[in-house]
C-alpha positions in Angstrom: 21.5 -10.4 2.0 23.0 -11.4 -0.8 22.3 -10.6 -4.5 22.0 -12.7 -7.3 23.3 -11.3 -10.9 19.7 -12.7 -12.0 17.7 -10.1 -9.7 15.8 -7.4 -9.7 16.2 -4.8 -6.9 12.7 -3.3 -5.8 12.7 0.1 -3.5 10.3 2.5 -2.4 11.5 5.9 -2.7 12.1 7.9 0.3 11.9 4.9 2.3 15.5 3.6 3.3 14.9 -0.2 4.4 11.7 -0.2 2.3 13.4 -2.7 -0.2 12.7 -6.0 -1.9 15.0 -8.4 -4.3 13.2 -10.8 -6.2 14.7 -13.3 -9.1 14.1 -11.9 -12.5 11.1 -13.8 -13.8 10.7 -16.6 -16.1 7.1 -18.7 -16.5 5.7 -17.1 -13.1 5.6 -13.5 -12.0 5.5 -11.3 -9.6 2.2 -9.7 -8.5 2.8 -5.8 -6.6 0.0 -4.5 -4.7 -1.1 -4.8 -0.9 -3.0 -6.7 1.4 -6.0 -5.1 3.8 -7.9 -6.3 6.4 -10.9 -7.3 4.9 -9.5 -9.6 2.1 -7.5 -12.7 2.4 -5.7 -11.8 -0.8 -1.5 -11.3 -0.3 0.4 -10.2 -3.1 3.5 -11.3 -4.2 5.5 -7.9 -3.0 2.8 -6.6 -0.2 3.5 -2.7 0.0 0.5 -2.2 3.2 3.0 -1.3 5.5 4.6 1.2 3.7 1.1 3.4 3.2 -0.3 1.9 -0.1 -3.9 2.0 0.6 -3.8 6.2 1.8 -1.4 6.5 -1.6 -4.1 4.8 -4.0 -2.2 1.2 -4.8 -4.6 -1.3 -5.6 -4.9 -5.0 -4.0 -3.3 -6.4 -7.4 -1.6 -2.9 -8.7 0.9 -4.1 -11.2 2.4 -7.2 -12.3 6.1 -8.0 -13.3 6.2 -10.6 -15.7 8.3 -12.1 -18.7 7.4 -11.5 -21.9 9.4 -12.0 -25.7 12.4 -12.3 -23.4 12.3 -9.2 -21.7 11.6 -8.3 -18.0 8.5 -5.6 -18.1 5.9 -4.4 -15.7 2.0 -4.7 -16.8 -1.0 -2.8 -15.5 -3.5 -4.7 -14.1 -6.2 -2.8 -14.6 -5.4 -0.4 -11.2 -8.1 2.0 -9.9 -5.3 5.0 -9.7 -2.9 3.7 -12.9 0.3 2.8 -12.8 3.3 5.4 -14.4 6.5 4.0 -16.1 9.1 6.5 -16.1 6.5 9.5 -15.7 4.2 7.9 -19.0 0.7 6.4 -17.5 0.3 2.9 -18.3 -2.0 1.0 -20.6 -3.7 -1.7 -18.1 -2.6 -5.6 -19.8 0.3 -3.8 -21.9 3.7 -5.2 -21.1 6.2 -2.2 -20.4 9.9 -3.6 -20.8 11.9 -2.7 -17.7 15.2 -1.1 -18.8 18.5 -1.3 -16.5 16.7 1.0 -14.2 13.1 2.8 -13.9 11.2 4.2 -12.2 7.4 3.0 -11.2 4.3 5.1 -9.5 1.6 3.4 -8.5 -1.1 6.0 -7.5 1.0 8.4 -5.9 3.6 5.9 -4.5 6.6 6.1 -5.8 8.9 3.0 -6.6 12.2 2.3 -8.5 12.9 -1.4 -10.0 16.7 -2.0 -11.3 17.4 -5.2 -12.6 20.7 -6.3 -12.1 
């Protein structure tokens, strides 16, 4: 696959092929979270398979949006919280994402660089 310079690189930790590339947002973003069985709701970047309802991720767990120019992460309002660079999260705040950081949402563990 090939990456963009506009891109950010998504990867669950401890999980080799666990990883997704999305473009860097601009009016729309991203919603992170994961489907189940019982709803018809899909997030944008569907983390199911990778054990998200045994690790505590909600159906709509975090959000990556633009905001004053800056790519940053937002809480949306998650059962189990959502921890930027080991600081919990206020749900609706927008976090900005640095070069690199790292995400937990309940007790999985994700790293986001934007390249």
């Amino acid at each position: 696959m090939t990456v963009k310079m506009s891109q950010l690189v998504i990867r669950i930790q401890n999980i080799d092929h666990a990883v997704f590339y999305v473009d860097v947002p601009t009016t729309e973003g991203y919603v992170i979270g994961r489907s189940d069985e019982a709803s018809n709701y899909l997030p944008d970047i569907d983390l199911a398979a990778f054990g998200a309802r045994d690790k505590g991720v909600s159906r709509r767990h975090t959000g990556i949006v633009r905001y004053q120019g800056s790519t940053c992460v937002v809480d949306l309002n998650s059962v189990n919280g959502t921890f930027l660079d080991g600081q919990r999260m206020q749900p609706d705040v927008p976090y900005p994402v640095g070069k690199a950081c790292e995400l937990m949402l309940g007790t999985l563990r994700l790293s986001i660089s934007n390249l």
